[in-house]
GUMIMAR-980815 format. One record per residue: residue number from 1; y, z, x negated of N, C-alpha, C in turn. Coordinates in Angstrom, 2 decimals, decimal comma. Last residue first. Example, Ala and Ser with C-alpha at 12.3 -4.5 7.8 and 13.67 -1.06 7.14 Angstrom:
seq  nc2  nc3  nc1  cac2  cac3  cac1  cc2  cc3  cc1
2  -2,25  7,08  -12,85  -1,06  7,14  -13,67  0,03  7,87  -12,90
1  -5,69  7,80  -13,19  -4,50  7,80  -12,30  -3,30  7,80  -13,20
END
This chain:
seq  nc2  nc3  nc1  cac2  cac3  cac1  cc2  cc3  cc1
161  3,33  15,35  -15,44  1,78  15,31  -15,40  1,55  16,20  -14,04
160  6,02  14,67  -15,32  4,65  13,21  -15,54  3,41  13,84  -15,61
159  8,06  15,54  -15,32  7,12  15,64  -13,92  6,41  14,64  -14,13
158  9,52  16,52  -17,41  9,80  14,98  -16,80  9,15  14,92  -15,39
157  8,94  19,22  -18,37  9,92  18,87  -17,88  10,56  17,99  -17,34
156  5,48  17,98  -18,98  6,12  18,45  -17,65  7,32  18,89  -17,73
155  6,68  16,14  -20,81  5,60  15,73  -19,76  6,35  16,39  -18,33
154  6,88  18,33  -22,80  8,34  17,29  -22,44  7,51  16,81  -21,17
153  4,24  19,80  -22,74  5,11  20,40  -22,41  6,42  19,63  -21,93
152  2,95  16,89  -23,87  2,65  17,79  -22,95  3,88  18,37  -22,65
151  4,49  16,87  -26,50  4,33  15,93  -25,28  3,95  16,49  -23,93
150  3,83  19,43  -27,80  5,28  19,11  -27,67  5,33  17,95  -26,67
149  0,79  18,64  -27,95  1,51  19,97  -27,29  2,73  19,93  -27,12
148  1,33  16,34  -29,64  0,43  16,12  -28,55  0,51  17,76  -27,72
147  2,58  16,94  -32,07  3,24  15,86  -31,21  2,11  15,74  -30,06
146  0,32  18,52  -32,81  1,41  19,27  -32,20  2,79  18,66  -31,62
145  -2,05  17,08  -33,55  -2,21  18,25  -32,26  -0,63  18,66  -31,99
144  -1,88  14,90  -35,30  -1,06  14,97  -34,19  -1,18  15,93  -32,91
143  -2,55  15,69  -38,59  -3,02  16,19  -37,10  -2,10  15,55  -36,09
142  -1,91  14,87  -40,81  -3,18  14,98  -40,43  -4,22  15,38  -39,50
141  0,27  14,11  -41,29  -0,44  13,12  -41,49  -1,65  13,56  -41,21
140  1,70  16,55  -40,11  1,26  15,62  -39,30  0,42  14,32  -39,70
139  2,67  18,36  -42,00  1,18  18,33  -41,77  0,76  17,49  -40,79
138  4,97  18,38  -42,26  4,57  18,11  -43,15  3,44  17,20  -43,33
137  5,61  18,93  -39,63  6,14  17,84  -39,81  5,23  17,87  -40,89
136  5,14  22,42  -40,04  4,34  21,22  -39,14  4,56  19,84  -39,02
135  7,48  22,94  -41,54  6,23  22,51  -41,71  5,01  21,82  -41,17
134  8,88  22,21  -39,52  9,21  21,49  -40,82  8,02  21,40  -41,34
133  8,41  24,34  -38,03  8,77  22,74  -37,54  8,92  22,04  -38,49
132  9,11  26,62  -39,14  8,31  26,64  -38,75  7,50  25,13  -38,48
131  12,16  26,28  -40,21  11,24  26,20  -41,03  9,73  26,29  -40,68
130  13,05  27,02  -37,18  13,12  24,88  -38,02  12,19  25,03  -39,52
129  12,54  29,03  -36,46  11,53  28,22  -35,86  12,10  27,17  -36,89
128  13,76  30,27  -38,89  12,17  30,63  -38,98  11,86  29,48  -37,99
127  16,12  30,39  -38,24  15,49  29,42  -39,24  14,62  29,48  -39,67
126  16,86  28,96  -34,70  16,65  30,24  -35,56  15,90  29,17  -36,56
125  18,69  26,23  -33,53  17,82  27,02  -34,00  17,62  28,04  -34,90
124  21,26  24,75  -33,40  21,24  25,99  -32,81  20,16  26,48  -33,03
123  21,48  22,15  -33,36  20,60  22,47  -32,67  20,10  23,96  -32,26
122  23,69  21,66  -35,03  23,46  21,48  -33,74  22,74  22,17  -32,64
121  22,19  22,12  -37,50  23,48  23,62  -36,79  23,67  23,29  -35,64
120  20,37  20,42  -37,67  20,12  22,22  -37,35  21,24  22,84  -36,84
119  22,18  18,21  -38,43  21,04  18,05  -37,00  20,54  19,70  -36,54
118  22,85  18,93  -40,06  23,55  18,64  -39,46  23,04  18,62  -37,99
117  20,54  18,49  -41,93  21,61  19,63  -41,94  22,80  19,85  -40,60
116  20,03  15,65  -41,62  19,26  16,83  -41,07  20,26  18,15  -40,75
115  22,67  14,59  -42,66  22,21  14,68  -41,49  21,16  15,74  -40,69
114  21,78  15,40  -45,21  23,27  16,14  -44,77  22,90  15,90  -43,50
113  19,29  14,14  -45,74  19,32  15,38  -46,06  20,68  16,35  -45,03
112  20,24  11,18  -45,66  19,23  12,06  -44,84  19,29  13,91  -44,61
111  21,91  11,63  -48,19  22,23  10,96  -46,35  21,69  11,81  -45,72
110  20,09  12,35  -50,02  20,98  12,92  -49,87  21,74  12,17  -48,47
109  16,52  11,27  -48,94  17,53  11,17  -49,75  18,72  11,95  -49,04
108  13,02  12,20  -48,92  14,35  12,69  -48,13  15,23  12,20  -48,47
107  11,92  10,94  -50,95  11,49  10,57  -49,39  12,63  11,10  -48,61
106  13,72  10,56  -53,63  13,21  10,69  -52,95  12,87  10,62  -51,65
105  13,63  6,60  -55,36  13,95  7,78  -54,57  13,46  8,73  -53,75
104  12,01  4,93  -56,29  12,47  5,89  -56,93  12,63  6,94  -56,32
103  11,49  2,95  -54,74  9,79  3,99  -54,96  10,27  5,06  -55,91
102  13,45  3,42  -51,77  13,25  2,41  -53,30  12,15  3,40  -53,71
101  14,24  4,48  -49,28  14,60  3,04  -50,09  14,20  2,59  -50,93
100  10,93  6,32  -48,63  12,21  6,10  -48,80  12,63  4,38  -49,13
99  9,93  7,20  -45,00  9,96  6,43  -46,23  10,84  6,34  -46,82
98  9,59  9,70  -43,48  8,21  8,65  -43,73  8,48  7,81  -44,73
97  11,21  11,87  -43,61  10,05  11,84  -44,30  9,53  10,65  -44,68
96  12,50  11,06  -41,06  13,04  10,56  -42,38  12,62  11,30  -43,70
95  10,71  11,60  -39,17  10,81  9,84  -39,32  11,90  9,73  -41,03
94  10,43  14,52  -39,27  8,89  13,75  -39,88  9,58  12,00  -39,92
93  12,98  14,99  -38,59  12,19  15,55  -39,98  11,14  14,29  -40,12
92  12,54  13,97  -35,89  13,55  13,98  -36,81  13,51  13,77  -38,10
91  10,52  15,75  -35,10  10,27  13,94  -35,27  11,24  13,81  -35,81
90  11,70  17,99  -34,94  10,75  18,08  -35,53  10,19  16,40  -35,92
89  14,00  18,04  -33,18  13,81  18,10  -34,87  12,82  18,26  -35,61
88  12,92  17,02  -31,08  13,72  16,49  -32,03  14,18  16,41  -33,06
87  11,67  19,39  -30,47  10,74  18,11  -30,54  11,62  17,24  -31,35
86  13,27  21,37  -29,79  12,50  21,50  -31,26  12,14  20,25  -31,43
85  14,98  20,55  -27,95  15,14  21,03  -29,25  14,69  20,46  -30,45
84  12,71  19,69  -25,94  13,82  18,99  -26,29  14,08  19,20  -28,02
83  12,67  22,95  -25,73  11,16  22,24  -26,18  11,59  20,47  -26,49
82  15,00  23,97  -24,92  13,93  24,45  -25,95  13,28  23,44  -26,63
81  16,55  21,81  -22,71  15,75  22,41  -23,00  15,53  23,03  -24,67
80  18,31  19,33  -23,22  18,30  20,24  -22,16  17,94  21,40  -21,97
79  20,84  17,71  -25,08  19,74  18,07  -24,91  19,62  19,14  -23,97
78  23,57  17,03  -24,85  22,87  16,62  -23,43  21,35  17,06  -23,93
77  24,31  17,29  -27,35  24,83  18,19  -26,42  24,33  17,89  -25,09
76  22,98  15,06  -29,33  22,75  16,56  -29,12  23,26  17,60  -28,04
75  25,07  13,03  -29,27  23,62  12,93  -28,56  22,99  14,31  -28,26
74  27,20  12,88  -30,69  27,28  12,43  -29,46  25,93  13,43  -28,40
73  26,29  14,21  -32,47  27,31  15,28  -32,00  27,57  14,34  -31,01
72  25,18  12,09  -33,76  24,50  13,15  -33,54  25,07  13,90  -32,67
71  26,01  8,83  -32,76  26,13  9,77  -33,68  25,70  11,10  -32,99
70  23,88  5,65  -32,94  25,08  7,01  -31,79  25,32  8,18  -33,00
69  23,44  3,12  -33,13  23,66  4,25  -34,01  24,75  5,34  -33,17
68  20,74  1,06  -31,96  21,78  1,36  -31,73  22,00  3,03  -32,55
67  18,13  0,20  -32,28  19,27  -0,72  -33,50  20,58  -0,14  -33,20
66  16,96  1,68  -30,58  16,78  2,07  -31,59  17,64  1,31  -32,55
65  17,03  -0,04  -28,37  17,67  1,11  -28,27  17,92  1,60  -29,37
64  15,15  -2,17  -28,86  16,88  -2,65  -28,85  17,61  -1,56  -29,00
63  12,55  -0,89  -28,74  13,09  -1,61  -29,83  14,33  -1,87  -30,17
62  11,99  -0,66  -26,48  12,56  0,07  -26,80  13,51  -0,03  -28,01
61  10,48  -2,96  -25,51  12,03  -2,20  -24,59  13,21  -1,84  -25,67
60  8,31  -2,69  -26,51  9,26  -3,77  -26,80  10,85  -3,55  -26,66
59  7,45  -0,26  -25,58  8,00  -0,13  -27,36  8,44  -1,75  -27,67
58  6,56  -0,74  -23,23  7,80  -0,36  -23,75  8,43  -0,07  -25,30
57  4,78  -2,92  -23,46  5,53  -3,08  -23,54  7,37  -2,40  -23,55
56  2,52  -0,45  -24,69  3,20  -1,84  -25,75  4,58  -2,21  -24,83
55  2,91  1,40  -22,78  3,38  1,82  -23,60  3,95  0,31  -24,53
54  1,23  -0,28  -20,58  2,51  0,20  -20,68  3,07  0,59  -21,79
53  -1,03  -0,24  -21,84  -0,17  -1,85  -21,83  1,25  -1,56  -21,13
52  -1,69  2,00  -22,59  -1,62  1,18  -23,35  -0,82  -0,52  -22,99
51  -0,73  4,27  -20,29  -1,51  3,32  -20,62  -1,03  2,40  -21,88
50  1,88  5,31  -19,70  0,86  6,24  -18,94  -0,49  5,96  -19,81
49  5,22  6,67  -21,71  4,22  5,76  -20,84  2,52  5,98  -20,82
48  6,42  8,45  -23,30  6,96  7,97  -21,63  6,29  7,24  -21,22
47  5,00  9,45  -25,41  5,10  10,21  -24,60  5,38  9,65  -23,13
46  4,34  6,44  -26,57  2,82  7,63  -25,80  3,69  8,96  -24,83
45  6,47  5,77  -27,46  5,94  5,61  -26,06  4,54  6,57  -25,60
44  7,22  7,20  -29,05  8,03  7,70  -27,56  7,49  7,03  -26,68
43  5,48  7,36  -30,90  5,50  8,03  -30,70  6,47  8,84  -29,12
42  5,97  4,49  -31,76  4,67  5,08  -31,44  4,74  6,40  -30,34
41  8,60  4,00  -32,39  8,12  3,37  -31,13  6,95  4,38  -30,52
40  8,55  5,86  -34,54  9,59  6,40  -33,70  8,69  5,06  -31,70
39  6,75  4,49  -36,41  6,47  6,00  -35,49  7,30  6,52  -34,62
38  8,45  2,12  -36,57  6,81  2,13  -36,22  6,57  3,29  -35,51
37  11,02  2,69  -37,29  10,81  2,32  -36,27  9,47  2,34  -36,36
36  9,78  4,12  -40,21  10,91  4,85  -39,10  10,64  4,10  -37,95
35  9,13  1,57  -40,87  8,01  2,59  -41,04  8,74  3,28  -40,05
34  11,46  -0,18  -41,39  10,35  -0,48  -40,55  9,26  0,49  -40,37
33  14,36  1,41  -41,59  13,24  1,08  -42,18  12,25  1,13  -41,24
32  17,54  1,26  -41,51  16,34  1,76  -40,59  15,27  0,85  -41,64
31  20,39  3,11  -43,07  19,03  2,64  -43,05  17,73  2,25  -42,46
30  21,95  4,63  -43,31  22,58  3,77  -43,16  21,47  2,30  -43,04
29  21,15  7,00  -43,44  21,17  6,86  -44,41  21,64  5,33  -44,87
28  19,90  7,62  -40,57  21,66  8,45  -41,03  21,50  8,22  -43,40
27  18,69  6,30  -38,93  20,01  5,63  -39,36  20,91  6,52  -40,34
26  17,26  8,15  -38,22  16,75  7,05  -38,77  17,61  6,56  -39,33
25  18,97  9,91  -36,69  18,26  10,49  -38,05  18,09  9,33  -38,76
24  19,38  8,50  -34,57  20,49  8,91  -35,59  19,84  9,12  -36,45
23  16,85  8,51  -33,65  17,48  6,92  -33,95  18,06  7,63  -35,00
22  16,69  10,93  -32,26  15,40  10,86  -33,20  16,50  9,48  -33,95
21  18,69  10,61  -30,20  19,04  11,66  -31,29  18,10  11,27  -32,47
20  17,97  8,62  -28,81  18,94  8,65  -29,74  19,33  9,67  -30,55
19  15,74  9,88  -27,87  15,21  8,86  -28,45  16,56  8,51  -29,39
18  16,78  11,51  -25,98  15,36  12,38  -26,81  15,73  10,89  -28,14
17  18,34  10,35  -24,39  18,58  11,24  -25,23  17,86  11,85  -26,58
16  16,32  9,10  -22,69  16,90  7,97  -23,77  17,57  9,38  -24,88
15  15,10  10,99  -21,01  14,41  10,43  -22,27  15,42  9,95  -23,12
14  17,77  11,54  -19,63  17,14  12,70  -20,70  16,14  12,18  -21,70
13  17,57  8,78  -18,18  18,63  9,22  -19,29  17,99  10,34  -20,51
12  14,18  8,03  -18,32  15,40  8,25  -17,89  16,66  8,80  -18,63
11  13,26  4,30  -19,04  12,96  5,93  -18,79  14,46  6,17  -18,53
10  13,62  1,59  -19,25  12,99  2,09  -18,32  12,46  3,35  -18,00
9  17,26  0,81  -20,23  15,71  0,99  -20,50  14,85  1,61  -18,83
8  19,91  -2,13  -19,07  19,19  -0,42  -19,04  17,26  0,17  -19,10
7  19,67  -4,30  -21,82  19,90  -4,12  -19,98  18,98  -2,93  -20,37
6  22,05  -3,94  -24,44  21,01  -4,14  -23,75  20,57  -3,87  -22,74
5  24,90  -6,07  -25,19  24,36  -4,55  -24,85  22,91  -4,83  -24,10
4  25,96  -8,41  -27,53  25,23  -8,11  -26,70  24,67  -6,33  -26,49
3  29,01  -8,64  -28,87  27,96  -7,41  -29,10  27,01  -7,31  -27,37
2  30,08  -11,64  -29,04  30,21  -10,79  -28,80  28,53  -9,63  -28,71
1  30,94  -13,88  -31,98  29,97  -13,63  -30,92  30,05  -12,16  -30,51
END
């Protein structure tokens, strides 16, 4: 049976970018775990959609995009912006935080880990801002003030607000 492709999403390229770079991470342990897709849906649709019954059905959309494994050094060089950047490595961090394989292992595992690594030199950041972003990943179980300033700001490089 041949590799169904999925009919073209409903944001725009620069979104889908945002969303395969965050995927790779998910995958870079050879692994998607249902917690990874939960916040990775959550979290791209609140940014690309207006309402709640938009957003559900794009996190149906979206769902297909995310089974797809691009590789990092595909995806990273069409980022556009700063604020791109950081946002990616900062959900990056926080989706292969959220769980590990087994209740042994740690939350980061060695996959994960080289990918991240991998994901910084890309990204060309100073290592005060990715250690800055890291931490704030930490602290998101208890704030989304700064996936809600990093939206904003992607917002208006999209012209959605």
């Amino acid at each position: 049976m041949a590799l169904q492709v999925p009919p073209p999403p409903s944001i725009s390229p620069r979104q889908l970018t945002l969303l395969r770079v965050v995927a790779s991470m998910a995958w870079s342990d050879g692994n998607l775990a249902q917690e990874e897709v939960d916040l990775m849906l959550k979290r791209f649709s609140s940014l690309f959609a207006h309402n709640s019954e938009q957003q559900a059905d794009l996190q149906k959309e979206l769902r297909d995009y995310l089974m797809q494994n691009i590789p990092l050094e595909e995806s990273v060089p069409h980022l556009q912006s700063q604020a791109e950047r950081e946002f990616v490595l900062r959900l990056g961090y926080e989706v292969i935080s959220s769980s590990a394989r087994t209740p042994e292992e740690d939350l980061i595992n060695s996959e994960e880990a080289d990918a991240y690594n991998r994901l910084v030199a890309l990204l060309n950041l100073s290592p005060e801002r990715v250690a800055a972003l890291e931490s704030e990943a930490q602290t998101a179980d208890n704030t989304d003030s700064l996936i809600e300033n990093m939206t904003q700001q992607l917002q208006q490089f999209f012209g959605q607000s």
